[in-house]
C-alpha positions as CSV (number, residue, x, y, z in Angstrom):
1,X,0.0,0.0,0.0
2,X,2.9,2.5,0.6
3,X,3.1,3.0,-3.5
4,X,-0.6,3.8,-3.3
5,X,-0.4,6.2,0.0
6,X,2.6,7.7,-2.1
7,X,0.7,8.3,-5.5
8,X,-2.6,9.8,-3.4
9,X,-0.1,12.7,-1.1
10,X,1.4,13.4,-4.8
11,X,-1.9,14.2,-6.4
12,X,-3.5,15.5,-3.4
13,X,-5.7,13.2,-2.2
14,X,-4.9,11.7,1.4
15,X,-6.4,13.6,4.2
16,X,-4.1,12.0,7.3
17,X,-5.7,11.6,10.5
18,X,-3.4,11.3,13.6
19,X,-5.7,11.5,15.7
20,X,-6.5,8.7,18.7
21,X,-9.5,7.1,16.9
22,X,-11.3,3.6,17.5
23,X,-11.6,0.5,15.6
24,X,-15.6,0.3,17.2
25,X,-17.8,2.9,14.8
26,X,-15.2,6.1,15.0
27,X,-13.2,5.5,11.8
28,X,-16.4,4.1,10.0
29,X,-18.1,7.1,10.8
30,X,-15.7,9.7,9.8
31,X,-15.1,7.4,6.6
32,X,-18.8,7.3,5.8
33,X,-19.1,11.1,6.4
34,X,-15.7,11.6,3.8
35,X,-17.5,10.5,0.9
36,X,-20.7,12.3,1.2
37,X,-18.5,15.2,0.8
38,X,-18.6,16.8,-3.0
39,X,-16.4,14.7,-5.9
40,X,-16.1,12.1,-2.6
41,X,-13.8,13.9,-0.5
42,X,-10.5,12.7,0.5
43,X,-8.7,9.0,0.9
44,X,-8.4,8.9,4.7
45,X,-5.5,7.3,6.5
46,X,-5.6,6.4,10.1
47,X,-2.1,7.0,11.9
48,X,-3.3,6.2,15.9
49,X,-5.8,3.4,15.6
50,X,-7.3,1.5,18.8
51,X,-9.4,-1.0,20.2
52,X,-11.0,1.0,23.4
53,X,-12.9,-1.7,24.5
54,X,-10.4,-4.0,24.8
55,X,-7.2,-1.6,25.7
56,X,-5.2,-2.5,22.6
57,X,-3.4,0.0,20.1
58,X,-2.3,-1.3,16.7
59,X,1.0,-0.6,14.7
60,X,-0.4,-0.3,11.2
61,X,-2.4,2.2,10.0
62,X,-6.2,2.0,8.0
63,X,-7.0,3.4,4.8
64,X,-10.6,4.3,3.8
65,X,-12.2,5.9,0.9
66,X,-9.3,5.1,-1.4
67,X,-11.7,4.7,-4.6
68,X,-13.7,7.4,-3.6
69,X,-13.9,9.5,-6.3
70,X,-13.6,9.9,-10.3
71,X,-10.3,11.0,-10.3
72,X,-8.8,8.5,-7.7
73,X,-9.9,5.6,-9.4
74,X,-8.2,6.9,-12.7
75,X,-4.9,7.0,-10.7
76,X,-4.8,4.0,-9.2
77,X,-6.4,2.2,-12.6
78,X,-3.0,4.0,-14.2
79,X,-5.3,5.0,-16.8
80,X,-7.9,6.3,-18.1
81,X,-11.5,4.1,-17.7
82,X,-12.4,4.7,-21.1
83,X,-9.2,3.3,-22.7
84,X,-9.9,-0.4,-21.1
85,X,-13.1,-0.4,-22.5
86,X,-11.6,0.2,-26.2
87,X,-9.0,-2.5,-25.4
88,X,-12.0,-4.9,-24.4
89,X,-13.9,-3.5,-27.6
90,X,-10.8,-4.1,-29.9
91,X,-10.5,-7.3,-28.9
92,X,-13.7,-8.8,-28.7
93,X,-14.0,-7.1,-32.6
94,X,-10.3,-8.5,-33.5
95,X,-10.5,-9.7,-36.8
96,X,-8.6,-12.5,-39.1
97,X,-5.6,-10.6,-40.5
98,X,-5.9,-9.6,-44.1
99,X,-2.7,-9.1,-45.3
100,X,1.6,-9.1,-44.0
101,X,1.2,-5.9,-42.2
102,X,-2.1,-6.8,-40.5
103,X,-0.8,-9.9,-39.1
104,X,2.2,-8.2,-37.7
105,X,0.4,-5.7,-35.5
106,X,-1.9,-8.7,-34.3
107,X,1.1,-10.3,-33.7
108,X,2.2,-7.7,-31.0
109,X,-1.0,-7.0,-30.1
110,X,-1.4,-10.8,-29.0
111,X,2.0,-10.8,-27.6
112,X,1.3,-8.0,-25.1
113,X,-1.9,-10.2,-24.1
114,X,1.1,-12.9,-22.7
115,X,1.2,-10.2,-19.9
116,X,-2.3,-10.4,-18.8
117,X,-2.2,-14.0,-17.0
118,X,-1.0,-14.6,-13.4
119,X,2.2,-15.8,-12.8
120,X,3.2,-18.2,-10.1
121,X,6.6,-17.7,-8.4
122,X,8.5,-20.2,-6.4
123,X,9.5,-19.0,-2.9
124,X,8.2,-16.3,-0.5
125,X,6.3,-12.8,-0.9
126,X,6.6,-9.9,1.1
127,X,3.0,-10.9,2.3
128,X,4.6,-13.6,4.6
129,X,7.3,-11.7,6.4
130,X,5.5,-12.4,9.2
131,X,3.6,-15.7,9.9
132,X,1.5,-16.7,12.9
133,X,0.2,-20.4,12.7
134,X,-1.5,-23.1,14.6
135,X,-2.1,-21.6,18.0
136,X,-0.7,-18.1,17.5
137,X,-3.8,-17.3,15.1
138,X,-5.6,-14.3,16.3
139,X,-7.6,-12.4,13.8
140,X,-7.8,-9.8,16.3
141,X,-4.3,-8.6,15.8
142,X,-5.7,-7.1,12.6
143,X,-7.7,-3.6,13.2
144,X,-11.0,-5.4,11.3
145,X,-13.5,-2.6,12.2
146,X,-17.3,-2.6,13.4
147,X,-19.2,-0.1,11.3
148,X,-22.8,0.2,12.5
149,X,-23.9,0.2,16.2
150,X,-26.7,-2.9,15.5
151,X,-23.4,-5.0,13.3
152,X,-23.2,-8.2,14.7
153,X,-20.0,-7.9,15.4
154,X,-16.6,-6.8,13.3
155,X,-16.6,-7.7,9.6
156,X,-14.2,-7.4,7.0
157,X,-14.8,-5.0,4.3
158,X,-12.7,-5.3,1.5
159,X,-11.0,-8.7,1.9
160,X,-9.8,-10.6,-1.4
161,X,-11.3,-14.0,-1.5
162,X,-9.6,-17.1,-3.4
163,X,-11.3,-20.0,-3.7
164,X,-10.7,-22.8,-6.2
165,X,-13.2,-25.4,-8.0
166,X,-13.3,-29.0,-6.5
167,X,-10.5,-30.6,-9.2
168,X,-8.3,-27.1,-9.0
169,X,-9.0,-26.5,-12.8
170,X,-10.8,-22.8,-11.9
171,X,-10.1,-20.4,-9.8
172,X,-11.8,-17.1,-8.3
173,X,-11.6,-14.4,-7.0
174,X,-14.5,-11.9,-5.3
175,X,-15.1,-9.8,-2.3
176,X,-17.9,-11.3,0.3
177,X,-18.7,-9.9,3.9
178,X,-16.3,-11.7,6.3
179,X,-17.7,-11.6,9.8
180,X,-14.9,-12.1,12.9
181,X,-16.5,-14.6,15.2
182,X,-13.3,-15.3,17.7
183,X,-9.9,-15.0,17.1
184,X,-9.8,-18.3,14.4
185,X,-13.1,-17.9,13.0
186,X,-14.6,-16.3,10.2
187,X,-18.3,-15.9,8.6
188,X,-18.5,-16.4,4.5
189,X,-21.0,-14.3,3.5
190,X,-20.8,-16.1,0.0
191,X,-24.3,-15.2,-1.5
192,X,-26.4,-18.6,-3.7
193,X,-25.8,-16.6,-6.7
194,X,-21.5,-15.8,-6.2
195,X,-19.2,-18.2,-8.3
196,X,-17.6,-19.2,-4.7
197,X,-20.6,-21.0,-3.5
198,X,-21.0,-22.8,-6.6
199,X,-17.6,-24.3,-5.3
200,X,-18.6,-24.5,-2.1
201,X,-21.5,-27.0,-3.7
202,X,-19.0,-28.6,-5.0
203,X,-16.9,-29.5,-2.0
204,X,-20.0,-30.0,0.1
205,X,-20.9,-32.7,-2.4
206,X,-17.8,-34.4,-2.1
207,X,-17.7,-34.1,1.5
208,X,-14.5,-32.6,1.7
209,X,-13.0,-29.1,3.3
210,X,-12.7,-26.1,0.7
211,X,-9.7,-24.3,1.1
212,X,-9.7,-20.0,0.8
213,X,-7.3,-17.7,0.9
214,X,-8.2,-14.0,2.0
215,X,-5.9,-11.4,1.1
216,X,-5.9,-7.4,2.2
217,X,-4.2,-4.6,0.8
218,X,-1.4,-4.4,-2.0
219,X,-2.3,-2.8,-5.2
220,X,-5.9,-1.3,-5.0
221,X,-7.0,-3.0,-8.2
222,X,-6.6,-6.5,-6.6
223,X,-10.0,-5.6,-4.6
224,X,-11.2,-4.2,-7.3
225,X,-10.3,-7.0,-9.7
226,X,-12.4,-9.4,-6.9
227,X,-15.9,-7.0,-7.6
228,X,-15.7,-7.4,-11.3
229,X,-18.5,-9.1,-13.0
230,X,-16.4,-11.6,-14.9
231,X,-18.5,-14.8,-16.7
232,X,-18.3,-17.9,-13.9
233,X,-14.6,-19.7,-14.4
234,X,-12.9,-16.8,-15.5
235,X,-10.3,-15.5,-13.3
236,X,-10.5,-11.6,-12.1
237,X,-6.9,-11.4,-12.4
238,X,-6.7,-10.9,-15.3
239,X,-8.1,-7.7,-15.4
240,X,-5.3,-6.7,-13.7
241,X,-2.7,-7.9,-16.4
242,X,-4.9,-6.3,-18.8
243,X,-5.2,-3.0,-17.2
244,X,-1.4,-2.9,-16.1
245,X,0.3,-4.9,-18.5
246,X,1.9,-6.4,-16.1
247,X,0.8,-10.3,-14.6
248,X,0.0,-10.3,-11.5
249,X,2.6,-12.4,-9.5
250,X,1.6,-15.3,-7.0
251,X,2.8,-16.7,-4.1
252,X,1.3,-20.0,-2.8
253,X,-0.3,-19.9,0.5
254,X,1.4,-21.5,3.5
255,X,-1.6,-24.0,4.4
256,X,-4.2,-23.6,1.5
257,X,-3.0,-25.2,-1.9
258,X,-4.1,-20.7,-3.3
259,X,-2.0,-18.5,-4.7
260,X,-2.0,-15.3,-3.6
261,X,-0.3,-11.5,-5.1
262,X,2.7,-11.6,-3.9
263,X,2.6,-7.8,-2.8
264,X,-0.8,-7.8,-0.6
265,X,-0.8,-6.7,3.2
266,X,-2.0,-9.3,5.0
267,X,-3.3,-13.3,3.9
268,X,-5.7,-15.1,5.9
269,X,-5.9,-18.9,5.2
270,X,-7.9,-21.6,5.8
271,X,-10.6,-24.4,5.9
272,X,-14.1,-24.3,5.4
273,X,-16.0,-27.7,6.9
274,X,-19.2,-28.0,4.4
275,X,-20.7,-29.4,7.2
276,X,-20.9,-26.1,9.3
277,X,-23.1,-23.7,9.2
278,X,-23.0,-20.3,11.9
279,X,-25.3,-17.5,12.2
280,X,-24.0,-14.5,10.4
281,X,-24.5,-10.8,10.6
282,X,-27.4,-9.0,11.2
283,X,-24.8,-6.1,9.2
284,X,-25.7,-2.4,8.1
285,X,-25.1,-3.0,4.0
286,X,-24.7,-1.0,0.8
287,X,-28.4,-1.0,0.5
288,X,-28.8,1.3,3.6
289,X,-30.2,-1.5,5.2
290,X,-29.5,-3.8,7.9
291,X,-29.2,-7.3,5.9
292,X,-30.6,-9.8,8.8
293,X,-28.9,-12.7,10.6
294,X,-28.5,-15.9,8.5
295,X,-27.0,-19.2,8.7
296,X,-23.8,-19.7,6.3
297,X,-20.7,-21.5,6.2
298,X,-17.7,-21.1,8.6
299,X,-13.5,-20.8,8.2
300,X,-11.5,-21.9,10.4
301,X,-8.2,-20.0,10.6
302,X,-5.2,-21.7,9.8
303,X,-2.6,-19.0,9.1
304,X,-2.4,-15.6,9.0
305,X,0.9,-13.9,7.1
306,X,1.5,-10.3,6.7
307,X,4.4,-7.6,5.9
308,X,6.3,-6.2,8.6
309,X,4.8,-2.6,7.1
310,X,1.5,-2.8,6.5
311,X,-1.8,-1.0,5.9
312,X,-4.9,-2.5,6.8
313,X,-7.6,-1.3,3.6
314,X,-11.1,-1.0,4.3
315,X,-14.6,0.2,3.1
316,X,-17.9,1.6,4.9
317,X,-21.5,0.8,3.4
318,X,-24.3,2.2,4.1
319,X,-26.5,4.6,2.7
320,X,-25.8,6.2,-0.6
321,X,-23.4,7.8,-2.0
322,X,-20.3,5.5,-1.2
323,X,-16.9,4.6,-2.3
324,X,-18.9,1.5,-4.5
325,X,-20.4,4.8,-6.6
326,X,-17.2,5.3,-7.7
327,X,-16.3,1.4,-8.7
328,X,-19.2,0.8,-9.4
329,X,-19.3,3.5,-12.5
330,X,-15.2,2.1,-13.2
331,X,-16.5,-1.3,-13.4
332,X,-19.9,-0.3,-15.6
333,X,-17.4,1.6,-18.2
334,X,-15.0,-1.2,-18.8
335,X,-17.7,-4.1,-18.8
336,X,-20.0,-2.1,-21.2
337,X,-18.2,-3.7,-24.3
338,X,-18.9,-7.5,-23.0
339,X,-22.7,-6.4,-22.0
340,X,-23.2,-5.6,-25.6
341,X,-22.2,-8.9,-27.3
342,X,-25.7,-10.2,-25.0
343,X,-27.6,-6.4,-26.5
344,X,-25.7,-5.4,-29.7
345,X,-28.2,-2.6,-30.2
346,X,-27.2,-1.5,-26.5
347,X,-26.3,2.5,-26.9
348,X,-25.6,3.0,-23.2
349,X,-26.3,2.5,-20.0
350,X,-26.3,3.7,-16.0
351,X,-26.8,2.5,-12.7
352,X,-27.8,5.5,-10.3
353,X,-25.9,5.1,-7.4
354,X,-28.7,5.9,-4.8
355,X,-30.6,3.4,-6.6
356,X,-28.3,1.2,-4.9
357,X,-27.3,-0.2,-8.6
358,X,-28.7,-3.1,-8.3
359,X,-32.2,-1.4,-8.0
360,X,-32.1,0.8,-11.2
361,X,-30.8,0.5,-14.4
362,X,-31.4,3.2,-17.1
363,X,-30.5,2.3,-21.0
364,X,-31.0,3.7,-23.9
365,X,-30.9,1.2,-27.2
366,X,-31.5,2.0,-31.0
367,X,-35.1,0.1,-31.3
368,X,-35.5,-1.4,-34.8
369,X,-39.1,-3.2,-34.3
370,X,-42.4,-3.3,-32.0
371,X,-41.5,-5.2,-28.9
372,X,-37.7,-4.7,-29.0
373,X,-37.2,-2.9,-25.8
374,X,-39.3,-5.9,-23.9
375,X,-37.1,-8.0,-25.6
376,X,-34.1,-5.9,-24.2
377,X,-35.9,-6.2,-21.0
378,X,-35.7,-10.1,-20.9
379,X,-32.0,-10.1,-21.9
380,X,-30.8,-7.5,-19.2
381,X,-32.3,-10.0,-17.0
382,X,-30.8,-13.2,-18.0
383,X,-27.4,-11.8,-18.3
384,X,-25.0,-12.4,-15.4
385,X,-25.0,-9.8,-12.7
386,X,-27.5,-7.7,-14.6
387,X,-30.1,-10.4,-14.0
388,X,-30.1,-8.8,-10.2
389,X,-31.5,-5.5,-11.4
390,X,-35.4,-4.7,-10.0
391,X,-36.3,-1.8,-12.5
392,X,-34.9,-0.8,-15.9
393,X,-35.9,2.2,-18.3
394,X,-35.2,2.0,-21.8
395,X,-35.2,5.3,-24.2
396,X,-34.3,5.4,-27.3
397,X,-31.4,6.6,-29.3
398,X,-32.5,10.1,-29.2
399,X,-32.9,10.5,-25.5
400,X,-30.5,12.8,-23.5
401,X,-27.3,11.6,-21.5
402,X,-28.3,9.3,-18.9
403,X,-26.2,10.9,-16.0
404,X,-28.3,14.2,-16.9
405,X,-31.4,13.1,-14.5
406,X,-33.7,15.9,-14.8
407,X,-33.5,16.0,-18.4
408,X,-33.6,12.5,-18.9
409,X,-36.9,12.2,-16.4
410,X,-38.7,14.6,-18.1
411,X,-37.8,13.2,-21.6
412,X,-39.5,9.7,-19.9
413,X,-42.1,11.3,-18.3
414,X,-43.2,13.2,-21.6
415,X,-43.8,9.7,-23.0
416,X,-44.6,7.3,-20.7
417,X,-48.6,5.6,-19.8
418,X,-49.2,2.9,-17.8
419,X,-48.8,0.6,-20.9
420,X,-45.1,1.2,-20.8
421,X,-44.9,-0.7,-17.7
422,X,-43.7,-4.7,-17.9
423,X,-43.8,-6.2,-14.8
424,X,-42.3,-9.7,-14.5
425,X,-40.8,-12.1,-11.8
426,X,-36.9,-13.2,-11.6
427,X,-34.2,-13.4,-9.1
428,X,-32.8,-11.0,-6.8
429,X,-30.2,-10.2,-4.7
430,X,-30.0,-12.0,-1.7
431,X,-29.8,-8.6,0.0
432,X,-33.3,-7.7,-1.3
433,X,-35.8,-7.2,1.4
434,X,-38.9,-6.0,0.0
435,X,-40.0,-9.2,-1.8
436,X,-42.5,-11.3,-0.6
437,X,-39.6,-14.3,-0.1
438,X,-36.2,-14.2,-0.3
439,X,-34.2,-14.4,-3.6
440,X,-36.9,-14.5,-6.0
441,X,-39.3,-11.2,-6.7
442,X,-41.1,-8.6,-8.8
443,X,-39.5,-7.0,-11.7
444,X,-40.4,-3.5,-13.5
445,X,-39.2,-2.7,-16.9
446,X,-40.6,0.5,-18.8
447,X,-40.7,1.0,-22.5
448,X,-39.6,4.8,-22.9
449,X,-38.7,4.0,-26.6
450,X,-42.1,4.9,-28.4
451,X,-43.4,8.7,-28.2
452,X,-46.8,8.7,-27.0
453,X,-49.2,11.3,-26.3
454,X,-50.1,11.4,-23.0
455,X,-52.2,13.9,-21.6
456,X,-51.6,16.6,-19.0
457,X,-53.3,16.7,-15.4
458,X,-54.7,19.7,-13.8
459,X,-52.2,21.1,-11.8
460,X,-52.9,22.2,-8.6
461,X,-50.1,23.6,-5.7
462,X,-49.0,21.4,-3.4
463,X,-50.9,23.3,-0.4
464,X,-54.5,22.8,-2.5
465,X,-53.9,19.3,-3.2
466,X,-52.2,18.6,0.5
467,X,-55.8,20.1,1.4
468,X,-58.1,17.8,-0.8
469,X,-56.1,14.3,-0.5
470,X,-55.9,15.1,3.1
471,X,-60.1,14.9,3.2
472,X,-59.7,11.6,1.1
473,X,-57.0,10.1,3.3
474,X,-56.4,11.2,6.9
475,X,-53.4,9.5,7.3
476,X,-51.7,12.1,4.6
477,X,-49.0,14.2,6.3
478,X,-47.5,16.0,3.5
479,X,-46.8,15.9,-0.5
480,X,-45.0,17.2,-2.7
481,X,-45.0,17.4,-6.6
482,X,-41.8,17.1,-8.6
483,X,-42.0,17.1,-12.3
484,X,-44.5,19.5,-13.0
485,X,-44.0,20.9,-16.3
486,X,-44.6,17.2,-17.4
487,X,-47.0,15.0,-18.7
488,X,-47.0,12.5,-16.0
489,X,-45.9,14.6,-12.5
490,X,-44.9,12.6,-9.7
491,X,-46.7,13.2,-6.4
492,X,-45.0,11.9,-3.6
493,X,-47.4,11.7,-0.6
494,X,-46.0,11.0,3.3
495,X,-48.8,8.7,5.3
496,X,-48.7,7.7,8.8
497,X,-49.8,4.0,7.3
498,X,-52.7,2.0,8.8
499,X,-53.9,0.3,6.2
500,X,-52.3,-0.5,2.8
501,X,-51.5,1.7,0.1
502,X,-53.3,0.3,-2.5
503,X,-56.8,1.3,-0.5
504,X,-55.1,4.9,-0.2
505,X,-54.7,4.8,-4.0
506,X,-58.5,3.7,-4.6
507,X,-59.2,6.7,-2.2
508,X,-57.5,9.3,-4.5
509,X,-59.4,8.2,-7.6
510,X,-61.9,11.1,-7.4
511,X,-58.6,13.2,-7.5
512,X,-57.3,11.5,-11.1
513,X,-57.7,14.6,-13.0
514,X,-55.1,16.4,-10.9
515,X,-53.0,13.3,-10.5
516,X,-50.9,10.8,-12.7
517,X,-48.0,8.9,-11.0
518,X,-48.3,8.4,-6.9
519,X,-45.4,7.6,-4.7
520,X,-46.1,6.6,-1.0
521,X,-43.9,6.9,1.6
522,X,-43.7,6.8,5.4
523,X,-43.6,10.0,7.4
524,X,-41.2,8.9,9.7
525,X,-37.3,9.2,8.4
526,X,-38.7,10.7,4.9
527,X,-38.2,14.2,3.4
528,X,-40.7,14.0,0.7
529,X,-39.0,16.9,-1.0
530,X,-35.9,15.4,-1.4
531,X,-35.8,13.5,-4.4
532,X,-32.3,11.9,-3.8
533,X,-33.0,9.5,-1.0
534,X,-36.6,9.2,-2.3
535,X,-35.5,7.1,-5.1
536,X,-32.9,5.3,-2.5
537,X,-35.8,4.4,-0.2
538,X,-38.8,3.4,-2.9
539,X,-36.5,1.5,-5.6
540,X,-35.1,-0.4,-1.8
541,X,-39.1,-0.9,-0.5
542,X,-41.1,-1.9,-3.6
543,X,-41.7,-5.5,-4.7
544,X,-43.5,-4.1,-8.4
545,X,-45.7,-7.3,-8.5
546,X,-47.0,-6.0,-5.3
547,X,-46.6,-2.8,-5.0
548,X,-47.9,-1.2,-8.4
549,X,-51.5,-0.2,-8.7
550,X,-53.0,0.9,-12.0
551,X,-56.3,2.8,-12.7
552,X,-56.9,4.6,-15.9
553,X,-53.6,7.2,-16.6
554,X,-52.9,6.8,-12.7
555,X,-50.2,4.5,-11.7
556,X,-49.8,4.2,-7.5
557,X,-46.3,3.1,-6.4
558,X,-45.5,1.9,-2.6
559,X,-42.7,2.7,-1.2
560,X,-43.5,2.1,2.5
561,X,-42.0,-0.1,4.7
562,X,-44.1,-3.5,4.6
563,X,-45.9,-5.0,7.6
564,X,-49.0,-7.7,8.1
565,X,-50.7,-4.9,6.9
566,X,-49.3,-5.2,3.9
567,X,-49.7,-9.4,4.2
568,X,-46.2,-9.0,4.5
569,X,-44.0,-11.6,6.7
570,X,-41.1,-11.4,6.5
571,X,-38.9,-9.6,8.8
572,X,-38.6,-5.7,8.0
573,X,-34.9,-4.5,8.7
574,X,-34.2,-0.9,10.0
575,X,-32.1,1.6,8.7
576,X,-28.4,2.3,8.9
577,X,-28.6,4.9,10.8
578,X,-24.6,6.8,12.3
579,X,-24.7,6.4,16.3
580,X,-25.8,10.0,17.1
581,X,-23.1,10.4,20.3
582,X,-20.5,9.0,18.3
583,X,-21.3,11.7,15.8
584,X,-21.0,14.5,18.7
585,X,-18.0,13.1,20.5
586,X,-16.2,13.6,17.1
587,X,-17.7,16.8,17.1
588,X,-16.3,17.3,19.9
589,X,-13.2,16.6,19.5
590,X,-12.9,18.9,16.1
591,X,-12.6,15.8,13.9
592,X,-16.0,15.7,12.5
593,X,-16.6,18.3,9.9
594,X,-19.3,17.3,8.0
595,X,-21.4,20.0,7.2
596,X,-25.1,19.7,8.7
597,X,-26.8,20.4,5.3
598,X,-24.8,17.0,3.7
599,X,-25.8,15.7,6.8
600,X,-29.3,16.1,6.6
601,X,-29.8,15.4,3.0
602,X,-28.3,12.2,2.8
603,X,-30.3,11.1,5.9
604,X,-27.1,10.0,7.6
């Protein structure tokens, strides 16, 4: 990490804290609080980090927030984003040579490709100048923090996961939640749908302990090479190769049959018994949720190695935006190219980040006949990682930039009727909470690609209309309109629920001539003028098999939290919410300086 820490002081980019700060919510919070900041504040690095509760001070330092904005990521991809994606485009398009000169540039072209696969060295890496085995394990030598104040303990953020298939032949590579249970234990929050617990599977068939390898720190793109959505079998690294020509070079770990970068902080290895299963979490996640507690498999410890000068890297999740914003829009960039050979008439595409990605999609596509976007629709959701996504928008080639969200609604919203809508069933992220059941729930696609008329409502001010839905519905705390000077405004309406909000959208039906698309929320914890974390909290809360009412040009959408009200029985999680006197003894102390304005819009 010292090359990183080196490159960010050069460009500006480190804020260092020397301040005495703890492991337990204090350096989450400040980290969470940096990247709400505009263009994601500053890297952090933590020069005096403890453990209060149990009287311990570390050696290494912690940084946070290293990916946390635009221009970070560009330095520490080396590059810019958009010249991976036109190495992936040129050679997915990479044609037969034609003639002598043609076949000599592929030549070097495919020689430089030598450069993008691992290589396995004999010997030692810096990552085990220091080894503790057998009985001198202790994960809690390591400064793994504990984010949120309902966390079910301390988790590991950013760790780099190896795994290998049952016979050895694949290997790979991804970043899963890793709870610390004791000082030799470790929760795998490997999700059904992640390419590790199809090895798992695997191993649990064949009755037999899977080996895994965790690795922390070295060169940033390592974790960011474990996020990438890379077809099952395929191994992440080399993304790295291919975005810094150079392989990526190995070391095998002491006690697992893995190989590891060479270069990385710290490796934890060990077993996994596919007979075990342990309660894991409940954990505050990047949905701004708490994801609840749930049985999955267990590793035990059997080495940890690190350098003797070490940083320990880490994330916070939580409610949007986050450091994943920033990845997330690296990783959407460069996989753009691949996407298309599933869409070819793909033109573009985004994933709002307080959408939560997963939750949103917006695409525009060059539509050549009737149907086509639907057709789109069925693709994005049969395609890898994209099959995750709840609700997609497709425009067509003439729409505005996607990133340009006023615009870009109003262009939709000039065009869109309640036939647009295509609401289906598929799989979901096993962070999902809204569904009915887990895994499996209601998807919304809308067709934005055909211009059709739509007629105007009758406008009336928010106070007049508060007045008149409030005799309908006495449960109505406040609205607001945004989108106005469309076709279809969006009324979003705050209720203090007792009964469901499909009877509150029957009860506005004497009001459909001033009304066209309805969005309910709770009062509590909603600013129903804030737009931002509106869309964070309705694309999180609504299940669109459930949760979508139709009647004539009025579409209800609800985006309350679900109860047996709602026939809903599942367990409802809270929010992430910061630990208010954590927040004022940084205060304080002068090392909070968040300003309250950031802190009240993004609900913090």
């Amino acid at each position: 990490m010292k090359k990183t820490i080196n490159l960010l002081k050069q460009n500006s980019e480190l804020t260092i804290i020397e301040d005495e700060l703890d492991i337990y919510l204090e350096i989450p919070h400040l980290a969470y609080a940096e990247v709400k900041k505009k263009d994601g504040g500053k890297a952090l690095l933590f020069t005096n980090v403890i453990d209060k509760k149990n009287g311990k001070k570390f050696d290494e330092n912690v940084l946070m927030n290293v990916f946390g904005s635009y221009k970070r990521c560009e330095l520490l991809f080396g590059r810019t984003i958009e010249s991976v994606a036109e190495e992936i485009t040129k050679l997915l398009h990479m044609k037969p040579p034609a003639g002598f000169f043609d076949k000599l540039s592929m030549a070097s072209e495919l020689f430089a490709l030598k450069n993008i696969f691992p290589k396995r060295l004999k010997g030692r890496g810096a990552c085990q100048q220091v080894k503790y085995l057998e009985d001198k394990v202790d994960l809690y030598k390591l400064p793994v923090l504990t984010t949120w104040e309902q966390d079910g303990g301390p988790f590991i953020t950013m760790g780099q996961v190896y795994t290998q298939s049952l016979d050895g032949e694949m290997v790979n590579l991804g970043m899963y939640r890793l709870q610390v249970y004791d000082k030799n234990h470790l929760g795998m929050h490997w999700q059904i749908h992640k390419d590790s617990s199809h090895f798992f599977d695997q191993y649990q068939k064949a009755n037999k302990k899977m080996p895994v390898s965790i690795a922390i720190g070295g060169n940033p793109l390592y974790t960011w090479c474990a996020t990438a959505p890379l077809p099952y079998g395929v191994n992440e690294l080399l993304m790295y190769g291919l975005i810094t020509k150079t392989p990526a070079e190995l070391v095998k770990s002491l006690t697992t049959p893995l190989y590891i970068p060479k270069d990385v902080d710290y490796v934890i290895e060990g077993w996994v018994d596919v007979n075990e299963l342990k309660i894991e979490g409940p954990f505050g996640d990047h949905t701004g949720y708490y994801t609840l507690e749930e049985a999955y498999p267990v590793m035990e410890v059997s080495a940890i190695t690190m350098k003797k000068r070490r940083t320990y890297l880490a994330t916070v999740v939580g409610k949007p935006p986050l450091e994943d914003k920033y990845m997330g829009w690296a990783t959407g960039k460069i996989f753009f190219p691949l996407l298309k050979t599933t869409v070819p008439d793909l033109l573009d595409y985004h994933m709002p980040e307080n959408a939560g990605f997963h939750n949103l999609i917006l695409a525009k596509m060059q539509p050549l006949y009737k149907g086509h976007a639907k057709q789109f629709m069925h693709a994005f959701w049969g395609a890898g990682q994209m099959s995750f996504v709840k609700h997609a928008i497709f425009v067509d080639e003439k729409a505005p930039k996607l990133e340009n969200y006023e615009v870009f609604a109003t262009y939709v919203l000039d065009r869109f009727t309640p036939k647009s809508m295509f609401i289906t069933e598929g799989i979901l992220d096993a962070l999902d909470h809204s569904s009915p059941e887990t895994l499996v729930g209601g998807k919304l696609g809308i067709d934005a690609t055909a211009a059709n008329v739509v007629e105007a409502p009758e406008l009336l001010g928010d106070a007049q209309l508060l007045e008149r839905v409030q005799s309908l519905i006495p449960d109505v705390v406040d609205l607001h309109q945004f989108m106005r000077r469309t076709n279809n405004p969006i009324t979003v309406i705050a209720v203090e629920k007792n009964k469901s909000a499909q009877e509150y959208f029957e009860a506005l039906l004497p009001l459909s001539l001033h009304l066209r698309i309805v969005v309910f929320v709770d009062n509590a914890k909603n600013d129903v003028r804030n737009s931002y974390m509106t869309i964070w909290r309705v694309t999180n809360n609504m299940d669109a098999q459930r949760d979508i009412f139709v009647a004539g040009l009025m579409v209800g959408v609800d985006g309350t939290n679900k109860t047996k009200i709602d026939g809903f029985t599942r367990r409802w999680p809270d929010d992430v919410d910061c630990t208010a006197s954590v927040v004022d003894s940084l205060k304080e102390r002068k090392i909070w300086n968040l300003d309250d304005a950031i802190y009240k819009k993004y609900q913090l």
